[in-house]
Structures are given as structure tokens and as C-alpha cells.
KOLPANU-748749 format. One line per field, with one value per residue (C-alpha): x, y, z; residue number from 1. Coordinates in nm, 4 decimals, padded with zeros to 6 digits. Last residue first. Layout:
REM KOLPANU-748749
c1 X|...
c2 Y|...
c3 Z|...
pos NUM|...
//
This chain:
REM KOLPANU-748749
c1 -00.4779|-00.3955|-00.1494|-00.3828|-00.7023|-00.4847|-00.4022|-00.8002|-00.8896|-00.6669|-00.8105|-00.8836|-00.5696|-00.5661|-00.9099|-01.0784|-01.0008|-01.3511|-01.5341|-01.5101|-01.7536|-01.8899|-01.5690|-01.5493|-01.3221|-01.4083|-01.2687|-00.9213|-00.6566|-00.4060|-00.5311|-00.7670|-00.5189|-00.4369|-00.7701|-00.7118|-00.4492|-00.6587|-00.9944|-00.7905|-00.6043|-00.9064|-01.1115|-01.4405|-01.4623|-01.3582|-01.5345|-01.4314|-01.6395|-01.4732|-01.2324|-00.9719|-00.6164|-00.4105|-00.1813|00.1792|00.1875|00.1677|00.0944|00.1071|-00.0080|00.0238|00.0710|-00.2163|-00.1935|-00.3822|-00.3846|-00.3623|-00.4017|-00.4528|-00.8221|-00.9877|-01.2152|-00.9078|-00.7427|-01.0562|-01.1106|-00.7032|-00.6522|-00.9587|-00.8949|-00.5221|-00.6116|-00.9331|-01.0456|-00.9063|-00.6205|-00.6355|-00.5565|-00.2801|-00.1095|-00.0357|00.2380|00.5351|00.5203|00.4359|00.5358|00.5741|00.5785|00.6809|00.6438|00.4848|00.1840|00.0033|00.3268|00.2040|-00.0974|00.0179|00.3057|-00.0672|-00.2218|00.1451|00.2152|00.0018|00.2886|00.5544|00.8245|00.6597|00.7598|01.0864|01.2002|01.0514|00.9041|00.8872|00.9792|00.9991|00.8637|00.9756|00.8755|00.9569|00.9602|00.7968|00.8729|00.9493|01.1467|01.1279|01.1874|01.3486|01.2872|01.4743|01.2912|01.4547|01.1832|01.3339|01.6498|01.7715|01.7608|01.7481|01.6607|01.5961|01.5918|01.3000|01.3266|01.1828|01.3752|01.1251|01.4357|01.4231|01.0538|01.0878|01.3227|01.1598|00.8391|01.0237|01.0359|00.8930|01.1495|01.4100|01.2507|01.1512|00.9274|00.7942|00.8865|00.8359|00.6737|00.8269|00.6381|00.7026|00.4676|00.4381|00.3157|00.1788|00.3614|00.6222|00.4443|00.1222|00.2880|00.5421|00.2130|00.0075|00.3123|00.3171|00.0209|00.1916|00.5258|00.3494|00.4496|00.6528|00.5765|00.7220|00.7080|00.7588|00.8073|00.6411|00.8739|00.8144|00.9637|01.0519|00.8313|00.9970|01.2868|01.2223|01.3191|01.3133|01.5007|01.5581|01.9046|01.9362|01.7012|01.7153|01.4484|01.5243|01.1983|01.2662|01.0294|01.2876|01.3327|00.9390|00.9523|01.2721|01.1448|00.7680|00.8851|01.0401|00.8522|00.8841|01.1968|01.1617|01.0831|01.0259|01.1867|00.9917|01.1587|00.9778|01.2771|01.2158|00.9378|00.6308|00.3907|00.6371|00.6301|00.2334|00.3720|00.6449|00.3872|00.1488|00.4602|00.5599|00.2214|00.1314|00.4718|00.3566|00.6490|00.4318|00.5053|00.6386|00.9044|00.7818|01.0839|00.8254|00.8044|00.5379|00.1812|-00.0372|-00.3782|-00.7019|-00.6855|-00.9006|-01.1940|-01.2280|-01.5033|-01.3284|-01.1770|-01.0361|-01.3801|-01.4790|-01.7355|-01.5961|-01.2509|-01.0850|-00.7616|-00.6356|-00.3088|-00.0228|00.2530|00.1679|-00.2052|-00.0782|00.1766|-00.1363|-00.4116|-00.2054|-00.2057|-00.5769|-00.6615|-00.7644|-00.9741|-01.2832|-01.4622|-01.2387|-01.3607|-01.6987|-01.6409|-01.4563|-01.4713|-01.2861|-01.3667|-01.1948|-01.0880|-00.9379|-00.5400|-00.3850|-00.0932|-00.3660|-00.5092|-00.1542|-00.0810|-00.4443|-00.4015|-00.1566|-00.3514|-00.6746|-00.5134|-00.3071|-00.6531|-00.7958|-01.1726|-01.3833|-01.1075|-01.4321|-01.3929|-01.6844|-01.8327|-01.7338|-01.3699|-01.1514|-00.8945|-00.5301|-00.2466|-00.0034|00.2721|00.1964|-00.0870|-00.0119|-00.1171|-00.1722|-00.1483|-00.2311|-00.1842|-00.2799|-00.6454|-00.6952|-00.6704|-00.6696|-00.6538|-00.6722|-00.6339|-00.9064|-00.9875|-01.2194|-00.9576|-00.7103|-00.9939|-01.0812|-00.7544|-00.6714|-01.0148|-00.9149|-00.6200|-00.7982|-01.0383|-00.7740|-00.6048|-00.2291|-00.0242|00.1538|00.2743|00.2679|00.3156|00.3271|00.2863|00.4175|00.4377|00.3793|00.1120|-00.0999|00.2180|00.2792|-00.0498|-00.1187|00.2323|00.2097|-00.0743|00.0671|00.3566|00.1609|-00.0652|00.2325|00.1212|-00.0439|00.1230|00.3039|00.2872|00.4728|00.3808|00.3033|00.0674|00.0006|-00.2049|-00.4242|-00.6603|-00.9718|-01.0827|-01.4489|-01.5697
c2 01.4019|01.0468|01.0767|01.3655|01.0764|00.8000|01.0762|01.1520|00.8025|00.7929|01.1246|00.9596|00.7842|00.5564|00.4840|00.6622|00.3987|00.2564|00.4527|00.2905|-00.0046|-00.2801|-00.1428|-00.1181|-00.2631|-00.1696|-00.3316|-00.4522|-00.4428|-00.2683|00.0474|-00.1987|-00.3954|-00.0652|00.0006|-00.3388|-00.2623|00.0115|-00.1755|-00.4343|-00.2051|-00.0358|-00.3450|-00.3169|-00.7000|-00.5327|-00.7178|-00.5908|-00.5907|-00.6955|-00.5537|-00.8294|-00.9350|-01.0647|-01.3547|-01.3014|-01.4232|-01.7371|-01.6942|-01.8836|-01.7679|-01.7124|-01.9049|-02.1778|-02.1579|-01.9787|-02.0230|-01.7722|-01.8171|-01.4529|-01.4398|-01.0594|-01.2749|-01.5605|-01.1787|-01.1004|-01.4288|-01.4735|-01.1256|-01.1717|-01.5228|-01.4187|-01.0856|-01.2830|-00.9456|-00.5814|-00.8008|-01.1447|-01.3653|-01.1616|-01.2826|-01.6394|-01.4427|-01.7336|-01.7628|-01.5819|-01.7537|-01.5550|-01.7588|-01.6316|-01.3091|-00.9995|-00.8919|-01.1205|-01.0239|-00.6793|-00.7371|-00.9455|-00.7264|-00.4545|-00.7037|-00.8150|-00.4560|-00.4064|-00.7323|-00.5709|-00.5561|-00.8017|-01.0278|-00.9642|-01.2316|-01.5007|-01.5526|-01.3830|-01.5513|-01.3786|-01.3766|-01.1537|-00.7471|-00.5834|-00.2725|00.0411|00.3552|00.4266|00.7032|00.7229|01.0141|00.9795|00.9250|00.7604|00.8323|01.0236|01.3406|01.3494|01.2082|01.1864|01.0419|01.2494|00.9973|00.6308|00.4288|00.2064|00.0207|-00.3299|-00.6235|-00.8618|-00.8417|-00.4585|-00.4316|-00.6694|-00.4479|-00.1549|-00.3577|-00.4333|-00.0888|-00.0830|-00.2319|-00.0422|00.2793|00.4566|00.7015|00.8193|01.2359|01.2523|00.9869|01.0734|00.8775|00.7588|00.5335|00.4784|00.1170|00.0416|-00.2688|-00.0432|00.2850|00.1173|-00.1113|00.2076|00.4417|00.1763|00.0872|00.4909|00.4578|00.1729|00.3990|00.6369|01.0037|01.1457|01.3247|01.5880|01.6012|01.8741|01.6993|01.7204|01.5503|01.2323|01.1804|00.8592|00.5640|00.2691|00.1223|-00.0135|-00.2630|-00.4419|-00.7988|-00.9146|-00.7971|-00.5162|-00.2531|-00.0196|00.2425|00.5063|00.6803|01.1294|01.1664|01.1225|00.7907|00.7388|00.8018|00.5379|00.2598|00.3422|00.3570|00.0351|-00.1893|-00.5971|-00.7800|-01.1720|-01.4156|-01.0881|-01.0283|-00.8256|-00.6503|-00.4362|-00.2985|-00.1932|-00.0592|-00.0539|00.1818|00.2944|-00.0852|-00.0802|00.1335|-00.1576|-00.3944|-00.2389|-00.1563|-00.5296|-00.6288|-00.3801|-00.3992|-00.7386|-01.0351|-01.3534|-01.5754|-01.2791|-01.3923|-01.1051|-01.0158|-00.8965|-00.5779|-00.5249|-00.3784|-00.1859|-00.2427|-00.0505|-00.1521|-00.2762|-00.3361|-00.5088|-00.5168|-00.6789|-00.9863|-01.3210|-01.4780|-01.4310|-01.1803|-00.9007|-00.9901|-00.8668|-00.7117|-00.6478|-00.6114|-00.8355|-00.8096|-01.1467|-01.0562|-00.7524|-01.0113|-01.2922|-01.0168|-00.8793|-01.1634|-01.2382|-00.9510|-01.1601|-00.9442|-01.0352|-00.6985|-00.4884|-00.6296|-00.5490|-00.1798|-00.1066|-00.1399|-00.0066|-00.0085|00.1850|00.0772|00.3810|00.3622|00.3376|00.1155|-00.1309|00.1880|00.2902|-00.0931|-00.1054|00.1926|00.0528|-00.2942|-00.0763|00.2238|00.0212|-00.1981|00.0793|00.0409|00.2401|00.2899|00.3706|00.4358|00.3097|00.6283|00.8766|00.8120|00.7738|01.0983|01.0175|01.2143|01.0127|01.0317|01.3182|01.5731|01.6533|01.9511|01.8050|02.0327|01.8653|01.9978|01.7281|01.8884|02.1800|01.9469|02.0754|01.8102|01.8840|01.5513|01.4857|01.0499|01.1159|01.3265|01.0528|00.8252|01.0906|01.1721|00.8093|00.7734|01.0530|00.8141|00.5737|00.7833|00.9886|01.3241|01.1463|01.3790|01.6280|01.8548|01.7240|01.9325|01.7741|02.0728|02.0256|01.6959|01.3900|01.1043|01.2805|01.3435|00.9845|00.8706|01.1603|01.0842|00.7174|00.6768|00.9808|00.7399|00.4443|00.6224|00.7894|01.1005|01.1020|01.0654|01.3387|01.3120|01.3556|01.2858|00.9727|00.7201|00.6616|00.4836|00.3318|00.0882|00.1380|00.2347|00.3407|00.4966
c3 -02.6484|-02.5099|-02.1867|-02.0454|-02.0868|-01.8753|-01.5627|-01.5814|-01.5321|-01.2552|-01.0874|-00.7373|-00.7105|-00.3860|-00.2475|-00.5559|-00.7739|-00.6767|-00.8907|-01.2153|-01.0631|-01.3308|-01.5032|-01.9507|-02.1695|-02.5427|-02.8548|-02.8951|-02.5860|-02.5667|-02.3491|-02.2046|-01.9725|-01.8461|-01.7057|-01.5985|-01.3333|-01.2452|-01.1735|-00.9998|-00.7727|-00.6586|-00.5888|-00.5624|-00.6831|-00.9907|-01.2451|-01.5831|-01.8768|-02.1787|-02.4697|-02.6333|-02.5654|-02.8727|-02.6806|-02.6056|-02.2986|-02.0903|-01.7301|-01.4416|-01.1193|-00.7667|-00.4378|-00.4585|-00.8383|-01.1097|-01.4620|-01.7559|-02.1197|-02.1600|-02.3808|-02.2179|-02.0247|-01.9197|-01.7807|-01.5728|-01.3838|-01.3139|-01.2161|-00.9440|-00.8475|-00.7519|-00.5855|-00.3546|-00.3240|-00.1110|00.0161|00.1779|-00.1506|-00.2489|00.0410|-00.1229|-00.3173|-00.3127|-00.6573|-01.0124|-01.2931|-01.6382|-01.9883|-02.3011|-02.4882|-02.3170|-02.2681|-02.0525|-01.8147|-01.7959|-01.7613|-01.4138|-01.3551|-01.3145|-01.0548|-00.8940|-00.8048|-00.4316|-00.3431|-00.5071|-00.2655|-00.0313|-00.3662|-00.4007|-00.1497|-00.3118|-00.6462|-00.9755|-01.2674|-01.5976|-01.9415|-02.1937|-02.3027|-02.6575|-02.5010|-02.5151|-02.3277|-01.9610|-01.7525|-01.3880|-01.1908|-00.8449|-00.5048|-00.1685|00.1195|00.4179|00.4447|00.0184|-00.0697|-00.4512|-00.7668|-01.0795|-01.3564|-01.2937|-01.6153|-01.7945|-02.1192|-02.0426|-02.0780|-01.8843|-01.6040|-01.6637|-01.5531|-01.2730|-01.0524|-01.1461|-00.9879|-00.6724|-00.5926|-00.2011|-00.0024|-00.2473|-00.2204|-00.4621|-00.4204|-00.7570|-00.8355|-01.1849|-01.3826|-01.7650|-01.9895|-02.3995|-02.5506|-02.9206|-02.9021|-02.5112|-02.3301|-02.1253|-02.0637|-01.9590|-01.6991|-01.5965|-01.5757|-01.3612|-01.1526|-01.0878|-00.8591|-00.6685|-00.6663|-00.4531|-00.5662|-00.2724|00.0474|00.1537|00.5642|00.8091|01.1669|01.5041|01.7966|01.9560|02.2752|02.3202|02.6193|02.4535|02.2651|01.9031|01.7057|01.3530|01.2654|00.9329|00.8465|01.1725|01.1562|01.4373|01.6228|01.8868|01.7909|01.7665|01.5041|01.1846|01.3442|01.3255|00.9691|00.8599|01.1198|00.9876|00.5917|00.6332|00.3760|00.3953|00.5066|00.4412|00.7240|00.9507|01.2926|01.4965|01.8451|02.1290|02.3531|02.7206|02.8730|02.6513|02.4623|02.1702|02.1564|02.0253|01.7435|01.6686|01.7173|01.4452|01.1936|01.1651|01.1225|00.8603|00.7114|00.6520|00.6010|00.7409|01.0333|01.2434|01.5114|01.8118|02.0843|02.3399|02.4975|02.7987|02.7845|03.0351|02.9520|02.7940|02.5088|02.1512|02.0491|01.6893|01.4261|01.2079|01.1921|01.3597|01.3487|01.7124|01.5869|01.8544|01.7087|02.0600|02.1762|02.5991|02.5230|02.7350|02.4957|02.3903|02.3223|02.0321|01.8958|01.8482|01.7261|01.4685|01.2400|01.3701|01.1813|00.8589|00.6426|00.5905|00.7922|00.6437|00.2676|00.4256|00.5354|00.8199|01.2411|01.5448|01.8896|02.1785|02.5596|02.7592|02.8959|02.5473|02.4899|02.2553|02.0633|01.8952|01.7768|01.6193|01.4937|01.2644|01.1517|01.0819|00.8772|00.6818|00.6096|00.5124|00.3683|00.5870|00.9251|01.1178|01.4733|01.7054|01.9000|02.1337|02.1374|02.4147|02.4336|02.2777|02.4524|02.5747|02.3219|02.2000|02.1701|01.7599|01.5948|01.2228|00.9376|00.6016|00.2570|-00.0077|-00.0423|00.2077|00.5609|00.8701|01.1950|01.5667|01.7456|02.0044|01.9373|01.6736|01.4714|01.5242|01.3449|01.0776|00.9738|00.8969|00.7162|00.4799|00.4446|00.3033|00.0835|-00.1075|-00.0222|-00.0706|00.1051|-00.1246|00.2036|00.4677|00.8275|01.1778|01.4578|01.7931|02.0771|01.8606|01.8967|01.6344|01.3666|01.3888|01.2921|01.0328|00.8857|00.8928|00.6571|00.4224|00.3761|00.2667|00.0577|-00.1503|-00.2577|-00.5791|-00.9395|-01.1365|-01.4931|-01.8445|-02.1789|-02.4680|-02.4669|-02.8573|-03.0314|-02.7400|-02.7751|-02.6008|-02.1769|-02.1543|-01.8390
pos 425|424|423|422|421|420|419|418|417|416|415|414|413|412|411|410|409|408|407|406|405|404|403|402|401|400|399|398|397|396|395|394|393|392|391|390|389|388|387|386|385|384|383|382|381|380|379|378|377|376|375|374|373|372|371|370|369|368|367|366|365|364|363|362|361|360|359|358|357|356|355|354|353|352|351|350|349|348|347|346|345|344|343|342|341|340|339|338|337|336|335|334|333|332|331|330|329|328|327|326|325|324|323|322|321|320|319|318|317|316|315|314|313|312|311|310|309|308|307|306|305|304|303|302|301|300|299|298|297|296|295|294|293|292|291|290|289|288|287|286|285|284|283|282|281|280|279|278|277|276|275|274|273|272|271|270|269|268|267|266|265|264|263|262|261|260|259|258|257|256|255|254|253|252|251|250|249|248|247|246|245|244|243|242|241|240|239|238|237|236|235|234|233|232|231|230|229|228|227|226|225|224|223|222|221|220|219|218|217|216|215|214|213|212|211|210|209|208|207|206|205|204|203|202|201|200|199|198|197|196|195|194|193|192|191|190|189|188|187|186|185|184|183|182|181|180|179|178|177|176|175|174|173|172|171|170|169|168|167|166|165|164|163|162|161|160|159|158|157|156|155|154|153|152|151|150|149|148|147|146|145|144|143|142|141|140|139|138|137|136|135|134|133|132|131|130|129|128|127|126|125|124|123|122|121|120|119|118|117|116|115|114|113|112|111|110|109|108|107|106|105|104|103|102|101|100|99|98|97|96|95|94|93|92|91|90|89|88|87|86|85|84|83|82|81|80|79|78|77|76|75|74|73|72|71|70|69|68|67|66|65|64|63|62|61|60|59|58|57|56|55|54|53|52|51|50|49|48|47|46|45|44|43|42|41|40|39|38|37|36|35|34|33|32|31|30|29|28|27|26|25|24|23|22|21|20|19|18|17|16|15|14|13|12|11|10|9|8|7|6|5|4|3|2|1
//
């Protein structure tokens, strides 16, 4: 795959499901009583590694491409696994199951690729052991591979140190498991589709300002579920849409969110020409079509609580803020340095290649734009979001940018290539 200058990006697309969504829909659907039914579900690696745990552990699943039926067992009706479940290279999948497996009544082991296998778990490890889980890093490192359950477990009020859905969403799932009421408050309040999902399952949960919570033992009840486009994918399409010449996109039907859509927020402080069009509710998300074409884009700061709003963003804000005039700081985003790659070393390495004027900090980065950016070979660190966010790089960029792995998109948008060519011809 070769990604060159673009003359014109101009059309109108419909990203995959949102990954985040189609996570919770499989997990929630299994621990149901009745049939669970998405429709546009995100059919990419991840979450084929969802359906493949709960499938493992008795759940009848049928999948034809981002139709997927799910006959759930509820509550209490998990078998052990046969072997070690493999989440591959979910870490949405390993933090969430992780929740489910400690209130089960067997002990089951989980492992993932290498990044899985550096990522920290300990995060989930600490709440899990406080409401009396039986949870172990079988390397003693705080990662992968873990085994999990086997326990009874009690509610806890949990302070988390970090804002992660993940974490949030794994001790909320472990409280389905309790008596009483399992509580997280978060420093800053990340993503709430499992308190908006598992409500529309029957959960008694609440969100109060920072604080989460959830009351044991419900009856869960099979839902039908449309999911939206995942406004991560679309980030790519806004970024490109925004520092492209002659570019004009319509991204129909993005989930948006507001503890998810940071990046709108971002795009119209750099002055960039993007509006909302046809908002509505959809399974109790908030989506719309977004609208994008070029803009004369400024530096920004981005720090603090908008940044678990964008966190999967910052890659492609990154390009986008080597693209516009001025400086862009990026702070309080440490977290990118425990995703798929070291997120921070990773922009920073591949933007100095393509000449930003770039410099990394503890927390983020520092970027001053404006600079002509040229063609190079990417390092992606197998790192979907990085190979994306510098496909886009490479649309205006001179000379060729190429991937020393164009496969890896496949976690979250398996056609993305494709999605750029449609947007050329």
C-alpha cells in the first residue's frame, strides 16, 4: 500500500460499527436471558475475539458479517472453558471479561498477543482483589496471562486512579456479581456506553458527576441493538477532510457521544469547518452525520478533562495538528503510553521522519505546525491506530509513504485503505 498526495478527497462514507459498542453487546447479550441482536457490529479482529471467548465458555453465537445473533444463558450461565481464552489483541475485551470471569463459580485463564501481554492489568487487578476475587498475573508482572475466579465477591465503593472505561466497566460487570451496590468514581469521567447498554438490559445502574454504580444480582434481558459508525474510525475521515485541499466528506451515521467526541470538540477550536447534521438517538447513543471540508487549521491545547474523550484520537489530532499553523500541546495523556505501542514515542518517531518539528513530553507532545511534510516508511509498531493516523499523514504529504505492516488496520476497520481509494476516483 502506497498512500500520495491527494488532489482531491471528496464523497460520502459510512464507517464500521463502533468497536466499543459491539464489545459490550456480545458480553451483555451472553449473560442475558433471550436473543441479543446487532445489527452493523463491527466484524473486525477484536471483537471476533469477543465472540470467541463467550463462545468458549457455551454461548451460542451466529455471525454473517456485521449481523450477530447471540442467545444469551444469563446471568449465571457461563460453562468453564476447555482451554485458555484468547482475547488476541483486545484489550476491551481483556479488562471486561475480566469483571464477568471473577463472579463466576469455575476458575478460567485468559491470555493475548504480545502487546496484551505488556499491558498493565494491574489497574484491574487491585478493584477485582478488594471485592474479594480470586485474580492472578500468572508472570507476576501485572500482565497477561491472567486466571481469574472462582469466589464469591462483595461491593466495594472503588476511587479509580486513572479515568478507563475499561476499568470502570470491569468492576461494574464484576458488581452485577455482588450483593449490594458496586460504585467507581473516576478522576475525570471516561466513556459510558456500559452504564447506558446495560440499562437498556434491565441493570439498575446511575451516574452521578463522577461516580458510576450498579446494584446486583438484575435480570438481564436480550436486546436488539443498532450500532453506530465508531467515531475513532471517522477521526481518520474528519483529520483527512479538514487538512486535505479540495476535500468535501459526508460521514454518515458516527456515534457521537459526548464522552466519546472529543475530537469534534478539537476540530472547531483549530477552526475547522465541521457541523453535525441529522442528530438523533439510536439503542440510546447519540449519532449524527458529520460534515468536513478544508480549513485553514491553528494550534490548540489539549489537556485535561477532554482527553479520555479522545484518548484512541490523539494519533490522527496529532497529523492533524502538524498541519496546521502554530503550536499544539498535548497534556495530561500519559495513557497513550500503555496502548497498542508506546502512542507518544510512536507519533513522535514517525512525524520527525516525515519533518514536523515535534517533541515529546512525559504526558504528550509538543508540536509546531505548518511544516511541508514529506513521504517515508512508517513504523507501525503493529499498531492499528498508528498505521491509520499516518495513512492520513500521507495524503498531504510529498512523495510516497508506505507501512512496514498495512495489515494491521484490520483490528478496527478492515477496508480502511479501501474507504481512502473511494474518496480519490
Amino acid at each position: 500500500m502506497v498512500i500520495t498526495k491527494a488532489k482531491t478527497l471528496k464523497g460520502e462514507i459510512t464507517v464500521p460499527g463502533d468497536k466499543s459498542i459491539s464489545h459490550r453487546g456480545v458480553m451483555f447479550g451472553a449473560i442475558s436471558e433471550g436473543i441479543t441482536e446487532l445489527t452493523g457490529f463491527l466484524d473486525g479482529a477484536d471483537c471476533r475475539s469477543t465472540i470467541s471467548c463467550f463462545r468458549a465458555m457455551g454461548i451460542d453465537i451466529s455471525q454473517d458479517k456485521d449481523h450477530v445473533v447471540i442467545h444469551g444463558n444469563g446471568l449465571h450461565g457461563l460453562c468453564s472453558p476447555s482451554n485458555m481464552l484468547d482475547v488476541g489483541n483486545s484489550g476491551t475485551t481483556t479488562r471486561l471479561i475480566s469483571g464477568i470471569l471473577a463472579g463466576q463459580p469455575f476458575v478460567s485463564s485468559l491470555n493475548g498477543d504480545e502487546s496484551i501481554q505488556k499491558r498493565p492489568m494491574g489497574r484491574i487487578i487491585t478493584p477485582l482483589t478488594q471485592m474479594g476475587a480470586y485474580i492472578k498475573s500468572l508472570k507476576d508482572n501485572g500482565c497477561a496471562p491472567l486466571e481469574i475466579g472462582g469466589k464469591p465477591l462483595r461491593a466495594i465503593h472503588y476511587d479509580s486512579p486513572v479515568a478507563s472505561a475499561q476499568v470502570k466497566s470491569c468492576v461494574l460487570l464484576a458488581g452485577l456479581y455482588a450483593d449490594g451496590i458496586t460504585s467507581v468514581t473516576e478522576p475525570v469521567v471516561s466513556r459510558n456506553h456500559t452504564e447506558l447498554m446495560l440499562s437498556g438490559f434491565g441493570a439498575d445502574v446511575k451516574s452521578e458527576g463522577l461516580t458510576a454504580s450498579i446494584v446486583g444480582n438484575p435480570k438481564l434481558t436480550g436486546q436488539k441493538i443498532a450500532v453506530p459508525g465508531d467515531i475513532s474510525s471517522a477521526a481518520y475521515f474528519i483529520a483527512a477532510g479538514l487538512i486535505c485541499e479540495n476535500a468535501d466528506l459526508l460521514i454518515k451515521n458516527v456515534n457521537t457521544n459526548p464522552t466519546r467526541a472529543g475530537i469534534i470538540q478539537v476540530a472547531k477550536a483549530m477552526g475547522g469547518k465541521i457541523e453535525l447534521l441529522n442528530e438523533r438517538i439510536v439503542s440510546g447513543e447519540p449519532v449524527a452525520d458529520i460534515h468536513v471540508s478544508s480549513s485553514s487549521l491553528h494550534g490548540c491545547e489539549i489537556s485535561g478533562e477532554i482527553i479520555p474523550t479522545l484518548i484512541d484520537e490523539l494519533p490522527v489530532i496529532a497529523v492533524m495538528a502538524a498541519a496546521a499553523s502554530g503550536t499544539t500541546t498535548i497534556k495530561d495523556a500519559a495513557e497513550l503510553k500503555v496502548k497498542e505501542s508506546d502512542r507518544i514515542a510512536t507519533v513522535t518517531e514517525n512525524l520527525k521522519a516525515m519533518g514536523c518539528d515535534i517533541t515529546a513530553t512525559d504526558d504528550g507532545m509538543i508540536i509546531n505546525g505548518g511544516n511541508a511534510l514529506y513521504g517515508t516508511t512508517i513504523k507501525t509498531y503493529k499498531d492499528h491506530r498508528i498505521a491509520m493516523s499516518f495513512a492520513i499523514a500521507g495524503l498531504i504529504a510529498d512523495g510516497d509513504t508506505t507501512f512496514d505492516d498495512e495489515k494491521c488496520p484490520v483490528i478496527s476497520y478492515p477496508n480502511f485503505f479501501e474507504t481512502i481509494k473511494t474518496l480519490l476516483s
